[in-house]
C-alpha positions as CSV (number, residue, x, y, z in Angstrom):
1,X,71.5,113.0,129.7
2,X,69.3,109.7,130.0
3,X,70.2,107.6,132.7
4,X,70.4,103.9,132.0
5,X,67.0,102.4,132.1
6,X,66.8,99.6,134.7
7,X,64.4,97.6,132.7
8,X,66.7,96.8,130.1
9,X,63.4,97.9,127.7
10,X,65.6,96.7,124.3
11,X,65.7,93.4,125.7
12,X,62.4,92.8,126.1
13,X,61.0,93.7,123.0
14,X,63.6,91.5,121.2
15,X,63.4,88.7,123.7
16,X,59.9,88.6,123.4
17,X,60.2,88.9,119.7
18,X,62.4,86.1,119.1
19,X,65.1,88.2,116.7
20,X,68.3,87.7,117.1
21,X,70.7,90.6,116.4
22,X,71.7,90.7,113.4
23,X,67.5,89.9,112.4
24,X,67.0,93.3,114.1
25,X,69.3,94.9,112.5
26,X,68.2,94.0,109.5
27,X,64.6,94.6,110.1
28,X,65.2,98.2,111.3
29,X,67.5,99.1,109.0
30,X,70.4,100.0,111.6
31,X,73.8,98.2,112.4
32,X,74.2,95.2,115.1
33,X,76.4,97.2,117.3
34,X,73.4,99.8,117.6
35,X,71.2,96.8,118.4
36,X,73.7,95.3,121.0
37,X,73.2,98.9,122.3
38,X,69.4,98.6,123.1
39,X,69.4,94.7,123.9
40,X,72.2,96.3,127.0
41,X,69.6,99.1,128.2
42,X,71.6,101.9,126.5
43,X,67.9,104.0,124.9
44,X,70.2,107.0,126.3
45,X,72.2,106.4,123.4
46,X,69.4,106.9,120.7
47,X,67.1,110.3,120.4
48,X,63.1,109.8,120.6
49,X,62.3,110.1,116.8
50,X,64.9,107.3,116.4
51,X,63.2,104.6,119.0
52,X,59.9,105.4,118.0
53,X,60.7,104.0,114.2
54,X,62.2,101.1,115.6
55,X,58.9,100.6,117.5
56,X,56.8,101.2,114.4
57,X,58.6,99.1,112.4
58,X,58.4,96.3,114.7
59,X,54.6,97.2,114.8
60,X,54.3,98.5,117.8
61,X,51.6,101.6,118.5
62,X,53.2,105.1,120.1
63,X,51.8,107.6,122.0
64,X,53.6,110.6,123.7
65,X,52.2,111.6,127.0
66,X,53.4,114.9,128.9
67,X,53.3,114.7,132.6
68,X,53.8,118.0,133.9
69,X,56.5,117.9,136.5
70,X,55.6,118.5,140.3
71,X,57.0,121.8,140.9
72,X,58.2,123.1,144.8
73,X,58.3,126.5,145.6
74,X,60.9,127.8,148.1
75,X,60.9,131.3,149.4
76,X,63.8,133.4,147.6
77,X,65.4,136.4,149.6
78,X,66.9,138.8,147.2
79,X,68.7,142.3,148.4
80,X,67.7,145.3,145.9
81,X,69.6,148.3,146.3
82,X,69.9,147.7,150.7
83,X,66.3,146.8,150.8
84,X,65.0,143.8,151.2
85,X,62.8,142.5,149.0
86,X,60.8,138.6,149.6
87,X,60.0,136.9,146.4
């Protein structure tokens, strides 16, 4: 699960906007309560296909980057059959 953003991303874009909630609701074609959700950080709430139409209808650009996570390796021991095996 998302963890709550710290940014509190929803209530930039509809500070900065100038909507109210009920506008935004409106607008994107989604209930107030869902907006009150965003406006309180809550993106964890909503699934990626779902923000990005919000964003496109308020006329925002989108592009999806993958960062490949940073991977560790730690040494394994496993016993096969009483012999021991590093992996």
């Amino acid at each position: 699960m998302a963890q709550r953003q710290r940014s509190r991303p929803g209530v930039n874009v509809f500070r900065d906007l100038e909507f109210s909630a009920d506008e935004a609701a409106e607008l994107l074609d989604v209930t107030q309560p869902r907006i009150n959700d965003l406006m309180r950080g809550r993106i964890d709430l909503f699934n990626i296909e779902m923000l990005i139409d919000m964003l496109s209808k308020l006329g925002f650009r989108t592009k999806i980057v993958r960062i490949e996570p940073e991977v560790r390796w730690s040494r394994v021991t496993l016993r096969l059959g009483g012999r021991r095996r590093v992996g």
